[in-house]
C-alpha positions in Angstrom: -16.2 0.8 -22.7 -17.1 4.4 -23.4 -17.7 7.1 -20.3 -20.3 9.6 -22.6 -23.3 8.5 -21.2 -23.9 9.8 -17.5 -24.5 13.2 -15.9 -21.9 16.3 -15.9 -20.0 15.6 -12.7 -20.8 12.1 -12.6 -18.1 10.5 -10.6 -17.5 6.6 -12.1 -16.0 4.4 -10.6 -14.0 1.5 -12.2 -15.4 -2.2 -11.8 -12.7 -4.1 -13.5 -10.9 -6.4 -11.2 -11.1 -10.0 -11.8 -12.6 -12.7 -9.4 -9.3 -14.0 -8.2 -6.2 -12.1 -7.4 -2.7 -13.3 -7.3 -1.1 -13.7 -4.5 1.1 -11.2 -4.4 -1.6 -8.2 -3.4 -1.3 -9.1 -0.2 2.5 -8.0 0.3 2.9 -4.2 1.0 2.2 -1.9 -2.0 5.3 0.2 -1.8 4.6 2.4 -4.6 1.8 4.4 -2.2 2.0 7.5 -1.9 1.4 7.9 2.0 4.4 5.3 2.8 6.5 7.9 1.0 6.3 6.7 -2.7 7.5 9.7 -5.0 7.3 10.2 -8.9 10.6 11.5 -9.9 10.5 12.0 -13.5 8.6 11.5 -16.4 9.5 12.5 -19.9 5.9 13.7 -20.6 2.8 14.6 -18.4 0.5 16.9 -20.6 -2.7 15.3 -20.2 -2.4 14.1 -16.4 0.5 14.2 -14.5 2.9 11.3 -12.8 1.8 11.8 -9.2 -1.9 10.3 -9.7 0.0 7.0 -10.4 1.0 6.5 -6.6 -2.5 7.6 -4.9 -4.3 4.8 -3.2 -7.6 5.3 -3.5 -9.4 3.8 -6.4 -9.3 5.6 -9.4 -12.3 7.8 -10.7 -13.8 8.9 -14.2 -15.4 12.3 -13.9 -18.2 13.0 -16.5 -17.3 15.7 -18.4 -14.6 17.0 -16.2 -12.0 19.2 -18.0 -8.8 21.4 -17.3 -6.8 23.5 -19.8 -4.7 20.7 -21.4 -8.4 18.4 -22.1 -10.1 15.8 -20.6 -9.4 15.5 -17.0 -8.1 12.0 -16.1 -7.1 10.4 -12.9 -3.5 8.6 -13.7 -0.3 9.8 -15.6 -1.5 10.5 -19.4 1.4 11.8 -22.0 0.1 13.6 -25.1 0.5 11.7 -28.3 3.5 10.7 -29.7 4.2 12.1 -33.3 7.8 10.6 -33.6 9.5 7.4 -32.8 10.2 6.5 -29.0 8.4 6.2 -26.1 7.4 7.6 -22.9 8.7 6.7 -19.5 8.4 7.8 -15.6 10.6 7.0 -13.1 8.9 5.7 -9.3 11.5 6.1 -6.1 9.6 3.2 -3.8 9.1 4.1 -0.1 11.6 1.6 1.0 13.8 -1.2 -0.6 12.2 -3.9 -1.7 12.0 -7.2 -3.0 9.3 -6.6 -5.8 6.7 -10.1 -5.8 4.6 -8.5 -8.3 2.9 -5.7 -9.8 -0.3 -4.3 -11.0 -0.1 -2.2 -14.0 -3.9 -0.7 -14.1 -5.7 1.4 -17.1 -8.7 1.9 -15.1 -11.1 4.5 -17.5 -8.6 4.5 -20.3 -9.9 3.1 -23.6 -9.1 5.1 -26.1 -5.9 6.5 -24.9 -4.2 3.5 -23.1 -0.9 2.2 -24.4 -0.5 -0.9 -26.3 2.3 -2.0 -24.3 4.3 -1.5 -21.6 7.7 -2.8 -19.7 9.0 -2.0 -16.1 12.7 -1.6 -15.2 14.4 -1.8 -11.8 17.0 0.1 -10.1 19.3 -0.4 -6.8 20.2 3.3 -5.9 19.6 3.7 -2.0 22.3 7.0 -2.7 19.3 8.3 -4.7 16.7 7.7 -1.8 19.3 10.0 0.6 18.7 13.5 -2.1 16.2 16.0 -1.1 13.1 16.5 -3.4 15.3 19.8 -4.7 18.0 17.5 -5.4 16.0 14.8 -7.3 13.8 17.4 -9.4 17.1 18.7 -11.1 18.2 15.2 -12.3 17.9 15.0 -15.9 16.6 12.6 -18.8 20.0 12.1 -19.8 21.3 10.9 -16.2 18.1 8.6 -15.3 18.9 6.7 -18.8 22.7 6.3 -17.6 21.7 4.7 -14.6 22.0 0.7 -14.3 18.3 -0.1 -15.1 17.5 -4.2 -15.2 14.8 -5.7 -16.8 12.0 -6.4 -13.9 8.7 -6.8 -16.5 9.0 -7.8 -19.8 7.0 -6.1 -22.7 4.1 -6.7 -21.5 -0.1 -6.3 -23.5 -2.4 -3.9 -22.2 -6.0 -3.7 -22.3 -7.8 -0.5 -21.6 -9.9 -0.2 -18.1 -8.3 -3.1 -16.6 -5.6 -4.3 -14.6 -2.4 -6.4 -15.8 -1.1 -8.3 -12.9 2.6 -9.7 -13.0 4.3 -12.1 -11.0 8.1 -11.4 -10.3 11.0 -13.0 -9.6 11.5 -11.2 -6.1 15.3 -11.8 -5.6 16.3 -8.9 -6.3 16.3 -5.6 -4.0 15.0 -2.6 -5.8 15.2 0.9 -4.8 13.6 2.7 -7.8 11.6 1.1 -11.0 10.9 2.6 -14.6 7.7 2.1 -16.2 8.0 2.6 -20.2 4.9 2.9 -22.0 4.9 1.7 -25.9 4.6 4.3 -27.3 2.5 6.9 -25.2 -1.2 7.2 -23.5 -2.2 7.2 -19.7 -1.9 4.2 -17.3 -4.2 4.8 -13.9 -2.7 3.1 -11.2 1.1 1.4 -10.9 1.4 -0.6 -7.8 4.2 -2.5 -6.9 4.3 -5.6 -4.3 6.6 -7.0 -2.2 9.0 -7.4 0.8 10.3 -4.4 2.0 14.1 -5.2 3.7 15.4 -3.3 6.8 18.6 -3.0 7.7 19.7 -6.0 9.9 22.3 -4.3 11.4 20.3 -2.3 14.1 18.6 -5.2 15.2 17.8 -5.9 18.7 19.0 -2.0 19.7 16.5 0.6 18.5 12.8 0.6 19.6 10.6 0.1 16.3 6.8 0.3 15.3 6.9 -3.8 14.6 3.7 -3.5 12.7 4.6 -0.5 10.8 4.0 -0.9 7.2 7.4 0.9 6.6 9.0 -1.6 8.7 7.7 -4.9 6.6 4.1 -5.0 9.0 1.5 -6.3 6.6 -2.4 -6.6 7.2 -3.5 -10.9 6.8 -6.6 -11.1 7.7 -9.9 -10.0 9.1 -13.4 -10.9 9.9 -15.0 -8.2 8.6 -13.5 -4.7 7.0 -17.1 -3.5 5.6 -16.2 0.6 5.8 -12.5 0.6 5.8 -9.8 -1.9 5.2 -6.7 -3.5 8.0 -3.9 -2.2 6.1 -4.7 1.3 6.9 -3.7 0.6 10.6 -0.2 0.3 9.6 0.2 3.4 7.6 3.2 5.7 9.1 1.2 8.9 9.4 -2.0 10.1 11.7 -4.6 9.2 10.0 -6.5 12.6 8.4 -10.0 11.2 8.9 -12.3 8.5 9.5 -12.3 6.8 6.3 -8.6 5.9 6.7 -9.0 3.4 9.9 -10.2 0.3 10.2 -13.9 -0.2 10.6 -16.4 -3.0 10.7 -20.1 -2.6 9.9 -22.3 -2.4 13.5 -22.3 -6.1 14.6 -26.0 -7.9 15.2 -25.1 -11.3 16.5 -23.1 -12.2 19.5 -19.3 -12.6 19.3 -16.7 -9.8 18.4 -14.6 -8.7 15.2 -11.0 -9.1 14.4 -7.9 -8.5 12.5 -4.5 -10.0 12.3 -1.5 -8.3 11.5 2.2 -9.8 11.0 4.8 -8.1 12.0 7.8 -7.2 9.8 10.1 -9.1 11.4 10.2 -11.2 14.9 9.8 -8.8 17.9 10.1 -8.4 21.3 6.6 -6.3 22.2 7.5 -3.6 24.9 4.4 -1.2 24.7 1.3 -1.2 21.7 -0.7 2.0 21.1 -4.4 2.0 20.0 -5.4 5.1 18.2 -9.4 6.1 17.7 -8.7 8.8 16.0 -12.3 10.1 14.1 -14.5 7.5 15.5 -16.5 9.0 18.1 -19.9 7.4 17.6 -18.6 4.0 16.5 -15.3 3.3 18.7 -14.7 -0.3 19.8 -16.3 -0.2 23.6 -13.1 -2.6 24.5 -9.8 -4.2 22.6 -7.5 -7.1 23.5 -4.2 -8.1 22.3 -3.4 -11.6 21.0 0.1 -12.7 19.7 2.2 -15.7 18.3 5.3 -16.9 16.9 5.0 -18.7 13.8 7.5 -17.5 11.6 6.4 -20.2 8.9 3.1 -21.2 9.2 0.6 -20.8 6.1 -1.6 -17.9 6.5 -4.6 -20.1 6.4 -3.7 -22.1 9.2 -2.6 -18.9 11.3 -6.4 -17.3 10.9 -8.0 -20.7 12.2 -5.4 -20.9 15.0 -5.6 -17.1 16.1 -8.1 -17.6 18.4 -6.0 -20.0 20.7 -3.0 -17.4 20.4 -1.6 -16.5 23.8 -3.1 -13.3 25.3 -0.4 -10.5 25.1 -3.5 -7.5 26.5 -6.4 -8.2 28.3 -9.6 -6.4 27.2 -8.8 -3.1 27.9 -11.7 0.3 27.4 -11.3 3.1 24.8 -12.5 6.0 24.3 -12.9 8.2 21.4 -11.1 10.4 19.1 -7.8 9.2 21.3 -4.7 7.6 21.7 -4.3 4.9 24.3 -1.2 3.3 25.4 -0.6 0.2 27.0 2.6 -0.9 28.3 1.1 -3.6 30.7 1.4 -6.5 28.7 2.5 -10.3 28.9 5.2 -10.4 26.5 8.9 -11.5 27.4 9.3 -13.7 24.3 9.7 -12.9 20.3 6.4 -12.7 18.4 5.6 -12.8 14.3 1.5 -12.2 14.6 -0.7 -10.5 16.4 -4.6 -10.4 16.4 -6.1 -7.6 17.7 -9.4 -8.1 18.9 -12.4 -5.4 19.3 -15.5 -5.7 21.2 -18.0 -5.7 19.8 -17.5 -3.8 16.8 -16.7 -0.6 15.4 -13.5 1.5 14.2 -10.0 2.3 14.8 -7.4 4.8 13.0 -4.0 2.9 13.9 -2.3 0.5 15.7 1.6 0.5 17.4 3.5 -2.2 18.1 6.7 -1.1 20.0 9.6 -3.6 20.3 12.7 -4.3 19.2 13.6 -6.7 16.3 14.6 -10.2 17.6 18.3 -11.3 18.0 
């Protein structure tokens, strides 16, 4: 694929995925910048540097777009290697995880991708305690002395695609390594899996159940047409409209949905809806359904959800606002809940405030 046809400017982006995804995209990408994902080290960066690996949004080839080191790309790019060796950069993931999978994507690099590449893991949750001062001083030398295992094996590479691989998921990882054979630029590294809390608080500290941080993940919904369930889980205000959930402007009777599972069994106490940004298109009312189905197959908890036990009535929003609700019917431990909006429309974030089940 070459980008030099199109327009100066010309913002491309890629079309590359294939028609079926593994499973594993559905756990929570904890190699995302806005749950806290960091790029700690890299041993090159000259073309584009280490950060653009974590950003979620899709990445973008920009027509002749330059900066003072060359062709402006959007990933982690190392110059080329003019000795033996290979370059790495080192990921600290926003919590520890059980990794399911990853996606190692090339997206826009053709000419300049690597032939190969391999990922290593690391259990260091000392590491995760340092300050970003602390981190930035560690040196080559001490990130190759640390106890690395083998998570990928050397893996083939295409250029402007993506290389999906399944993991064993046993272990928990706190930090991974991806080594590219020998250089070039990879777009996009995301990681899946099962992020794992500490037990030990359970049952005494009042959590976001749903957070993404805290294991929530997005399942399902009827329609995400401007903007996509897992956003209503991220941990931070959301910084404008497009990061909510929003479903195109509804023509037929009947009302639009999402489910959500929490990260672990709950006890609900209180659940915020946030509207933040949508102030033409808010829902005009939501309602709060919930379960607990700790092992039933996704497919047969999206059929079911409409049976669930009401945990909110329909209750009004408003926009641009936070709304709390604390009068709900839940005494009991839930796993799923559906949130329901009528008829239509957007919202920026949802709570769910509980405490983990005994």
């Amino acid at each position: 694929m070459s980008h030099s046809a199109g327009q100066p400017g010309q913002v491309i982006l890629p079309n590359n995925l294939p028609e079926t995804l593994p499973e594993f995209v559905k756990k929570t990408n904890v190699a995302d910048s806005r749950l806290g994902a960091k790029a700690l080290f890299s041993t090159d960066d000259f073309f584009a540097p280490k950060d653009r690996l974590l950003k979620p949004e899709l990445p973008v080839f920009i027509v002749a777009e330059f900066d003072d080191n060359g062709k402006w790309m959007d990933g982690w790019e190392t110059r080329r290697k003019r000795h033996l060796g290979y370059d790495y950069t080192v990921i600290q993931l926003a919590r520890p995880t059980k990794i399911k999978g990853v996606d190692i994507d090339t997206s826009h690099f053709t000419g300049n991708y690597p032939p190969s590449a391999s990922i290593d893991a690391l259990y260091a949750p000392e590491l995760m305690q340092k300050s970003d001062a602390e981190l930035a001083s560690v040196s080559q030398e001490e990130w190759d002395k640390q106890a690395w295992q083998p998570l990928v094996g050397m893996t083939p590479l295409q250029g402007n695609s993506h290389e999906f691989v399944e993991t064993d998921g046993e272990q928990t990882v706190t930090h991974v390594r991806l080594n590219i054979y020998p250089d070039g630029g990879v777009a996009r590294l995301r990681i899946y899996g099962d992020i794992q809390l500490d037990s030990s608080n359970a049952g005494d500290e009042t959590i976001d159940l749903v957070g993404a941080l805290n294991g929530g993940r997005a399942i399902a919904s009827n329609d995400a047409h401007f903007g996509g369930v897992e956003n209503l889980l991220l941990p931070t205000k959301a910084p404008n409209m497009g990061e909510g959930w929003e479903t195109r402007r509804r023509r037929e009777p009947g009302n639009d949905w999402c489910i959500i599972a929490l990260g672990q069994p709950g006890i609900v106490e209180s659940i915020e809806i946030d509207t933040a940004y949508f102030k033409g298109n808010f829902p005009d009312q939501v309602s709060i359904q919930a379960v607990y189905a700790p092992d039933t197959p996704e497919a047969t908890l999206i059929t079911q959800s409409m049976f669930w036990d009401t945990m909110l009535e329909p209750q009004a929003v408003t926009a641009h606002n936070v709304h709390t609700f604390d009068n709900l019917v839940s005494d009991k431990p839930i796993t799923h809940i559906r949130v329901n909006i009528f008829p239509d429309g957007g919202i920026s974030r949802v709570r769910v405030y509980g405490k983990v089940a005994k």
